[in-house]
DRENMAR-163676 format. One record per residue (C-alpha): residue number from 0; residue in one letter; x, y negated, z negated. Coordinates in nm, 3 decimals. Layout:
# residues N
   resi   resn         X         Y         Z
    NUM      a         X         Y         Z
...
This chain:
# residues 71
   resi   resn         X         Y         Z
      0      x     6.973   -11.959   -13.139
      1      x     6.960   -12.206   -12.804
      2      x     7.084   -12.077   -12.524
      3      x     7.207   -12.318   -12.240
      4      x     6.996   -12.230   -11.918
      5      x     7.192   -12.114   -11.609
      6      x     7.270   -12.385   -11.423
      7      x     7.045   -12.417   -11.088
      8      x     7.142   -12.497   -10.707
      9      x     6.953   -12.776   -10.560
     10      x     6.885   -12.852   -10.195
     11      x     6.995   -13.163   -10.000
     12      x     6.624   -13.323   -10.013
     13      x     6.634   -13.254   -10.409
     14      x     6.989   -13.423   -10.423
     15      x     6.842   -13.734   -10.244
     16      x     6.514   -13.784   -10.426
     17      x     6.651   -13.765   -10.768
     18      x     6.960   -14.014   -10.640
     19      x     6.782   -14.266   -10.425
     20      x     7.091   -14.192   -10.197
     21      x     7.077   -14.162    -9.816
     22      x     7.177   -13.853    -9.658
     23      x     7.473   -14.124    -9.443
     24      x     7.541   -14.254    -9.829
     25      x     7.567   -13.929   -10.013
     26      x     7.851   -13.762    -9.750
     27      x     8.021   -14.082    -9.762
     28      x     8.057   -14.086   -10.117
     29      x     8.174   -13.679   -10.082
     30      x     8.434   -13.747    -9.841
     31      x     8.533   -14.025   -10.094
     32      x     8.555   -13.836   -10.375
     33      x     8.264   -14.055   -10.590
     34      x     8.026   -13.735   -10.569
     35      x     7.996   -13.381   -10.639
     36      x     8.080   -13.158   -10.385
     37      x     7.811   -12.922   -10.236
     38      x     7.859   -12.538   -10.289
     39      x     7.828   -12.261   -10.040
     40      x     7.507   -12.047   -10.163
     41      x     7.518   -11.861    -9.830
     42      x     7.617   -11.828    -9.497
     43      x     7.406   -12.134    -9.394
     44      x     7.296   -12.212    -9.692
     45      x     7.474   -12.479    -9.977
     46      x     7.346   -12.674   -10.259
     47      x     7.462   -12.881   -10.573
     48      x     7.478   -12.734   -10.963
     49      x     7.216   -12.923   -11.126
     50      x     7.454   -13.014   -11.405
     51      x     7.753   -13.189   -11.160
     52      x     7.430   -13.405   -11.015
     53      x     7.344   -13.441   -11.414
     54      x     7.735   -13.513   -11.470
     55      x     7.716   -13.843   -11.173
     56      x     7.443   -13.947   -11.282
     57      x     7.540   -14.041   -11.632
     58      x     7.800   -14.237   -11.478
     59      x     7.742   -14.281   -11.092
     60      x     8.053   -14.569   -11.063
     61      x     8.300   -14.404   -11.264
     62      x     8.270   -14.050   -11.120
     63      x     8.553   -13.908   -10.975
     64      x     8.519   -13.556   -10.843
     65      x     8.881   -13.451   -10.915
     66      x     8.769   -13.542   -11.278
     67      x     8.522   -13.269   -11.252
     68      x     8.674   -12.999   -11.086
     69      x     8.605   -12.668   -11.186
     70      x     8.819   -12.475   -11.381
């Protein structure tokens, strides 16, 4: 039987390596709407699900984050 892993929370410096986005790119494209929103982990503390950074990056021009909402 294959289980699907739990999907992991990565940091902003994660998020921009595997991207090649800048940190002034990557809000930009938030506040747009072109990339996943982060999520609040803790108080001062957010991240991305690994699979909605997955999700953009099969199709980084075509994402829409209202698309991908979660439900």
């Amino acid at each position: 039987m294959n289980t699907p892993l739990p999907d992991r929370y990565l940091r902003l410096h994660v998020v921009l390596d595997r991207t090649g986005l800048s940190r002034a790119t990557l809000y930009r494209k938030i506040q747009e709407g072109t990339f996943p929103r982060q999520v609040r982990i803790a108080q001062r503390c957010a991240g991305w699900r690994e699979s909605a950074i997955s999700e953009w990056q099969r199709n980084p021009v075509g994402y829409r984050a209202a698309d991908h909402a979660p439900g």
